[in-house]
DRENNUNU-496553 format. One record per residue: residue in one letter; x, y, z of N, C-alpha, C in turn. Coordinates in Angstrom, 3 decimals, always signed. Atoms other than C-alpha are relative to their C-alpha. Layout:
! residues N
- a,X,Y,Z,X,Y,Z,X,Y,Z
...
This chain:
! residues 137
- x,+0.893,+0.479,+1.052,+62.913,-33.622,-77.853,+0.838,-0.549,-1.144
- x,-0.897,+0.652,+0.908,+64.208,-36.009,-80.554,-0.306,+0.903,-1.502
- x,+0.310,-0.468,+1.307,+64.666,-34.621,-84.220,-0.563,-0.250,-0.700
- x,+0.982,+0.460,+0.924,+62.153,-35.014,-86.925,+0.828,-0.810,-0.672
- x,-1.012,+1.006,+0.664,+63.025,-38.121,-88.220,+0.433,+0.302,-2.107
- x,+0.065,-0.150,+1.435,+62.405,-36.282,-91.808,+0.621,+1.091,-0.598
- x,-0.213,-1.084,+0.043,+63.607,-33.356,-91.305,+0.940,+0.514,-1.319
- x,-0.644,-0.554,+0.887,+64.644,-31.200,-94.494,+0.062,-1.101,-1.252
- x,+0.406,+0.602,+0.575,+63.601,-34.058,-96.544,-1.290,+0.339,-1.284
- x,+0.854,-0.052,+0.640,+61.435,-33.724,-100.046,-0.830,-0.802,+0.333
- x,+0.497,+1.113,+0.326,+58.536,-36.006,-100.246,-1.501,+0.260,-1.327
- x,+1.218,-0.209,+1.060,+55.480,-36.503,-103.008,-0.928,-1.135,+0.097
- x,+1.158,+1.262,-0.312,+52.496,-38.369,-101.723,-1.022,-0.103,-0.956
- x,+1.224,+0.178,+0.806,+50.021,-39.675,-104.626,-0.671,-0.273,+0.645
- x,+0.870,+0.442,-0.573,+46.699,-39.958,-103.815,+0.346,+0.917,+1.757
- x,+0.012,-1.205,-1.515,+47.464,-37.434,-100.682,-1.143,+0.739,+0.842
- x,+1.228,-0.374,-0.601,+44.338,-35.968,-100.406,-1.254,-0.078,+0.764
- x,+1.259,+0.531,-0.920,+41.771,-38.398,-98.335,+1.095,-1.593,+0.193
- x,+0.219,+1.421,-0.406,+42.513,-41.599,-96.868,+1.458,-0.222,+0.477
- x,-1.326,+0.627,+0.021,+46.213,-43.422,-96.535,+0.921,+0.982,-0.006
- x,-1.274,-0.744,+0.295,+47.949,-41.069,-98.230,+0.240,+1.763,+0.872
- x,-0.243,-0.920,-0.720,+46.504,-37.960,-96.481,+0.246,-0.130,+1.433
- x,-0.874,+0.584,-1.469,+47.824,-39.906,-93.121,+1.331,+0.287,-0.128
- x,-1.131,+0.301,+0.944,+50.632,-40.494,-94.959,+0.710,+1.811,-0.179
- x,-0.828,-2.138,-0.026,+51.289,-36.333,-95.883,-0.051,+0.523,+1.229
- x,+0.216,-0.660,-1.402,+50.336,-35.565,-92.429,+0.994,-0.422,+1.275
- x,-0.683,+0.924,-0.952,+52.171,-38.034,-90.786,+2.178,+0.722,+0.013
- x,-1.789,-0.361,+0.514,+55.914,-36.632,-93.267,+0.345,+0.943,+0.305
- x,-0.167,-1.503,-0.236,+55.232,-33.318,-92.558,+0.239,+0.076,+1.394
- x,-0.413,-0.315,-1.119,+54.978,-33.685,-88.790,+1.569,-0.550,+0.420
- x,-0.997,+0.628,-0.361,+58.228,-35.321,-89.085,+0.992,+0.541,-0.772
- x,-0.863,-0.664,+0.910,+59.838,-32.488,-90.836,+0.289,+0.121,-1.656
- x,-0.728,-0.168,+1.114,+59.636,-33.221,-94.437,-0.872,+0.844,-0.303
- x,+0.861,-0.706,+0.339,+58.027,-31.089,-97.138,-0.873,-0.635,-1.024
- x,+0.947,+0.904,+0.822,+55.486,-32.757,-98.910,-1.095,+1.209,-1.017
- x,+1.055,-0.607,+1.444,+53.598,-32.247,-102.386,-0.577,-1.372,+0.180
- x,+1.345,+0.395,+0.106,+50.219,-33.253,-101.736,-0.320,-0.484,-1.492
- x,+0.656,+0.124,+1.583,+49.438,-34.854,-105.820,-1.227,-0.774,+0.157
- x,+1.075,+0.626,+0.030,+46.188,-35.565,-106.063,-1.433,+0.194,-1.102
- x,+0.981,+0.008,+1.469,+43.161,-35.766,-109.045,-1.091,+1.087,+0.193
- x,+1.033,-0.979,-0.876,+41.022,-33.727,-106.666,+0.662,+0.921,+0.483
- x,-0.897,-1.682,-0.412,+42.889,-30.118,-106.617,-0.249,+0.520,+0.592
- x,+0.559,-0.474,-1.296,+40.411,-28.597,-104.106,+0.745,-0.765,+1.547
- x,-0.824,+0.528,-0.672,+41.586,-31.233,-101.973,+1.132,-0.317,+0.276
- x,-1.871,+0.437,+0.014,+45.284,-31.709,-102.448,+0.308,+1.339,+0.586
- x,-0.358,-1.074,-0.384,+45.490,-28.023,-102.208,-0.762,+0.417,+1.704
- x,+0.100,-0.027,-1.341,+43.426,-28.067,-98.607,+0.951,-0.550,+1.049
- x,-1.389,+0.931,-1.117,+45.794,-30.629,-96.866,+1.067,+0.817,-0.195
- x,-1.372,-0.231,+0.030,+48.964,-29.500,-98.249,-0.215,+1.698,+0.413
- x,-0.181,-1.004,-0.967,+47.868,-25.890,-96.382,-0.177,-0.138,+0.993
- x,+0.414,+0.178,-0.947,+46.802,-27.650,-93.722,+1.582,-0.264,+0.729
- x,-1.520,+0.610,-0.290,+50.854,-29.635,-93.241,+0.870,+1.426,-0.693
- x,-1.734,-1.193,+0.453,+52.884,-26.185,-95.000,+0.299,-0.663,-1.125
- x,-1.096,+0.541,+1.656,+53.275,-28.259,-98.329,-0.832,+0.848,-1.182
- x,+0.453,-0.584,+1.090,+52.140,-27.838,-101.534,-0.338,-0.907,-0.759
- x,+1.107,+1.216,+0.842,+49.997,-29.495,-104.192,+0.067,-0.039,-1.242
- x,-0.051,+0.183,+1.715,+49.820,-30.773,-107.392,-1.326,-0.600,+0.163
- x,+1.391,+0.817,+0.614,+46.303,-31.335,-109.281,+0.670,-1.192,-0.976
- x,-0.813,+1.173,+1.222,+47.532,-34.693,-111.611,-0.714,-0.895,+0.134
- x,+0.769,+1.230,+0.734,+45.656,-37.238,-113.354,+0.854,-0.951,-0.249
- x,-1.353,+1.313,+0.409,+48.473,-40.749,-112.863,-0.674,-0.908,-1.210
- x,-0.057,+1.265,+1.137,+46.352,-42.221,-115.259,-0.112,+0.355,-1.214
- x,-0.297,-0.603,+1.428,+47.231,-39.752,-118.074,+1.313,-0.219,+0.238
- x,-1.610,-0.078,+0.262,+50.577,-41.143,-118.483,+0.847,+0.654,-1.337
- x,-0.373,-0.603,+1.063,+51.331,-39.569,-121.689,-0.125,+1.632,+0.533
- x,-0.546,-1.543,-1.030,+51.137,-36.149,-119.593,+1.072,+0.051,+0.415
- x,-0.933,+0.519,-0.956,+53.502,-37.750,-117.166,+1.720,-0.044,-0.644
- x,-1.408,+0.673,+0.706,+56.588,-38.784,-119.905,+0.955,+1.310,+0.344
- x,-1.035,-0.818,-0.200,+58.084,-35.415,-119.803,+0.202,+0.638,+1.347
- x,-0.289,-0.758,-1.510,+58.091,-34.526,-115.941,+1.548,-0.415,+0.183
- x,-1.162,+0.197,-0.997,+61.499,-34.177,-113.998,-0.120,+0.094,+1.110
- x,+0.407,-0.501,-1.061,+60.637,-34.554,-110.591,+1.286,-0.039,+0.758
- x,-1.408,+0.248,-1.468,+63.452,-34.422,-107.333,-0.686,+0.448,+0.952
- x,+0.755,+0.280,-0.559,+61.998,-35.695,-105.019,+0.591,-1.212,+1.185
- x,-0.930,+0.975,-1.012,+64.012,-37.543,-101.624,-1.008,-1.570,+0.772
- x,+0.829,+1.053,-0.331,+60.817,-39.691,-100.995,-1.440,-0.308,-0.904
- x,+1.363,+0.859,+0.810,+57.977,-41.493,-103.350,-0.793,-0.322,+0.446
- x,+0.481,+0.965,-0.610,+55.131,-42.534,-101.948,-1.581,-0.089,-0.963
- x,+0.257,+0.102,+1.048,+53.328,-43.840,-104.709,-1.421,-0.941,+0.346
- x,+0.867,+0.773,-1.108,+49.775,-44.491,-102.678,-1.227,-0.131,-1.358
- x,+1.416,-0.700,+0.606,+47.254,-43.164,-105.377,-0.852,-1.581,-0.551
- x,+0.730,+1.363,+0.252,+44.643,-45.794,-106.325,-1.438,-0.341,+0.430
- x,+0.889,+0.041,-0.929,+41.020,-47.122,-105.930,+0.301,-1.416,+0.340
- x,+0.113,+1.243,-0.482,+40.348,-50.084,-104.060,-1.517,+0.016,+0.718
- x,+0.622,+0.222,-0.310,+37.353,-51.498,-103.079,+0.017,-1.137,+1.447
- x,+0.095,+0.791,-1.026,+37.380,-53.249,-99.578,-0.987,-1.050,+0.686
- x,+1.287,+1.147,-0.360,+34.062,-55.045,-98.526,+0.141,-1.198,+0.276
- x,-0.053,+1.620,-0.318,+34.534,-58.715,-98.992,+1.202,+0.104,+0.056
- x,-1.356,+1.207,-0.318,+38.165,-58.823,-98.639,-0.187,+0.652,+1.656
- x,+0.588,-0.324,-0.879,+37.075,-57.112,-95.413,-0.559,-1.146,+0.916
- x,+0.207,+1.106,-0.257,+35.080,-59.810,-94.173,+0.654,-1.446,+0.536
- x,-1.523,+1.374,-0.311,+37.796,-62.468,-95.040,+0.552,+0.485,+0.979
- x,-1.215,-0.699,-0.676,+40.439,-60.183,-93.402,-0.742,-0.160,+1.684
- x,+0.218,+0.262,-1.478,+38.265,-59.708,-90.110,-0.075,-1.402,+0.792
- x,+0.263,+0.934,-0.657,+37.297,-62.830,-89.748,+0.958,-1.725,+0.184
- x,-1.560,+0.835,+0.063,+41.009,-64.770,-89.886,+1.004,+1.030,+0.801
- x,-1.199,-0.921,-0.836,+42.589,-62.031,-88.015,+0.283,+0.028,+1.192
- x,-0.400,-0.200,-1.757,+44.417,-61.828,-84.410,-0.094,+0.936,+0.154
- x,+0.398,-1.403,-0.836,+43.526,-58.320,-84.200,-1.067,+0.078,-0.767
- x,+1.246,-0.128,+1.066,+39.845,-58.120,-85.959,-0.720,+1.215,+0.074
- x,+0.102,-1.698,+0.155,+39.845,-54.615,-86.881,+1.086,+0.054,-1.548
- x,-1.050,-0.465,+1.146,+41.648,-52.852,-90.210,+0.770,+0.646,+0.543
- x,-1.025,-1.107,-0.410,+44.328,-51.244,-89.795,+0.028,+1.783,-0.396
- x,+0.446,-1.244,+0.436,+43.801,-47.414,-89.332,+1.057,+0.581,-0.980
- x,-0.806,-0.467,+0.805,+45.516,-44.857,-91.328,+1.195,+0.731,+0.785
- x,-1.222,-0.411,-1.437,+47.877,-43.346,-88.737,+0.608,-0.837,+0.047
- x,-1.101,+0.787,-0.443,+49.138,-46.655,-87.995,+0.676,-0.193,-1.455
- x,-1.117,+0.122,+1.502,+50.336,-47.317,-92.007,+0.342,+1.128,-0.155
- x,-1.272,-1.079,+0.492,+51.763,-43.860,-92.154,+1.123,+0.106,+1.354
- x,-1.373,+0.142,-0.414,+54.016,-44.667,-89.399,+0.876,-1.050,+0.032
- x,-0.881,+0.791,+0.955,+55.195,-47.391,-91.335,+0.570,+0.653,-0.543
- x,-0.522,-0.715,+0.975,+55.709,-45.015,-93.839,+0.916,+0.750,+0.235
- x,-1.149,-0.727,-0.349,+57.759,-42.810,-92.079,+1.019,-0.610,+0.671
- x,-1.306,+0.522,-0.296,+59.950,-45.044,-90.529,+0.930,-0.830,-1.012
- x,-0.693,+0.217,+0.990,+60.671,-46.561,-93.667,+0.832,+0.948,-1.306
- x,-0.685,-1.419,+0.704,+61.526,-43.099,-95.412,+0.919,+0.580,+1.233
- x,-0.802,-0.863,-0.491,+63.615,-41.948,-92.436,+1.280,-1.625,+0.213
- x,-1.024,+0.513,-0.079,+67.252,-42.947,-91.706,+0.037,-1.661,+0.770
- x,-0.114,+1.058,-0.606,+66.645,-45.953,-89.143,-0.302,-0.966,-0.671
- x,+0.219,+1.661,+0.863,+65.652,-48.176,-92.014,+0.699,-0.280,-1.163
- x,-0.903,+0.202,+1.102,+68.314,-47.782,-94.113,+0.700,-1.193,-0.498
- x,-0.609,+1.423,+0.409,+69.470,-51.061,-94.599,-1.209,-1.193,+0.012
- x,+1.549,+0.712,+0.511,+65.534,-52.179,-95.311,-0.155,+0.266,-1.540
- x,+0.353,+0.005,+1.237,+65.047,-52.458,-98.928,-0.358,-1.338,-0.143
- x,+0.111,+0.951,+0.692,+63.576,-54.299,-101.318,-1.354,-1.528,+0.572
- x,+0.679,+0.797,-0.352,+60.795,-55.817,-98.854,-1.282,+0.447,+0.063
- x,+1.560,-0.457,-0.176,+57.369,-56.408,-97.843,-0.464,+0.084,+1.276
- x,+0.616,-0.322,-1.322,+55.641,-54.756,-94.587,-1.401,-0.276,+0.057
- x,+1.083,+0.373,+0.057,+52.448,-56.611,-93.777,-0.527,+0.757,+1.344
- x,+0.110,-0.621,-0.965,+49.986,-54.662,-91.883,-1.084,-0.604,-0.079
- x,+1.481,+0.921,+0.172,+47.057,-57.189,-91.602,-0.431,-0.791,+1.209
- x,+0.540,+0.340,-1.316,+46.494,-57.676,-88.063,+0.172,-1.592,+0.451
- x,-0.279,+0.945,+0.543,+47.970,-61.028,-88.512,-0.472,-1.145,-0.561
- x,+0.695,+0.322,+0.707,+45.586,-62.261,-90.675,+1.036,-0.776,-1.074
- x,-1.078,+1.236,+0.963,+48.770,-63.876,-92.879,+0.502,-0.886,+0.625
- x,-0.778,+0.732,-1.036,+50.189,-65.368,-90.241,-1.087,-1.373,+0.573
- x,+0.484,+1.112,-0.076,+46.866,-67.530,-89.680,-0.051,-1.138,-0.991
């Protein structure tokens, strides 16, 4: 069996608790790291991150004047938190796409982890399109 590509690795997934990001914590953890679940919804941050062995932070990102004095250490960022509304770009997106479907959440957190583990170390600084190639038309 190959080694967790994360293994013994920090990580801190915003927005962790539903959607992307709780792919995303689920996805770091099975791959050895230890992840802090941060999320606005503390019931929930704190369910997942017992669900993966991590641990949770309740945090409001859009009280940044909370935020100024944190020190975090922390070997991976994943800085998901956010709303978005999908519907009409939805629409567009399906209906220009070579795969006409969204992309689930499983498949962008193993983006995520191959870009936080060692094999992409000489990837920086770019952009990973996951749009079914909906840019490409």
């Amino acid at each position: 069996m190959a080694e967790a590509r994360l293994n013994g690795r920090r990580a801190l997934v915003t927005g962790g608790a539903s959607g992307l990001g709780q792919a995303i914590a689920e996805a770091f953890a099975a791959e050895g790291a230890t992840v802090t679940v941060a999320d606005i919804n503390g019931d929930a941050a704190k369910d997942i991150a017992e669900k993966i062995g991590g641990k949770h932070w309740q945090v409001d990102l859009a009280d940044t004047e909370a935020l100024d004095a944190l020190n975090l250490n922390f070997d991976i960022l994943v800085n998901n938190a956010g709303i978005q509304h999908i519907d009409a770009l939805e629409e567009v997106f399906l209906g220009h796409s070579a795969v006409p479907r969204l992309p689930e959440a499983d498949e962008v957190a193993q983006l995520a982890v191959f870009l936080a583990s060692d094999a992409a170390g000489v990837i920086t600084g770019s952009a990973h399109s996951i749009d079914g190639g909906w840019s490409a038309a």
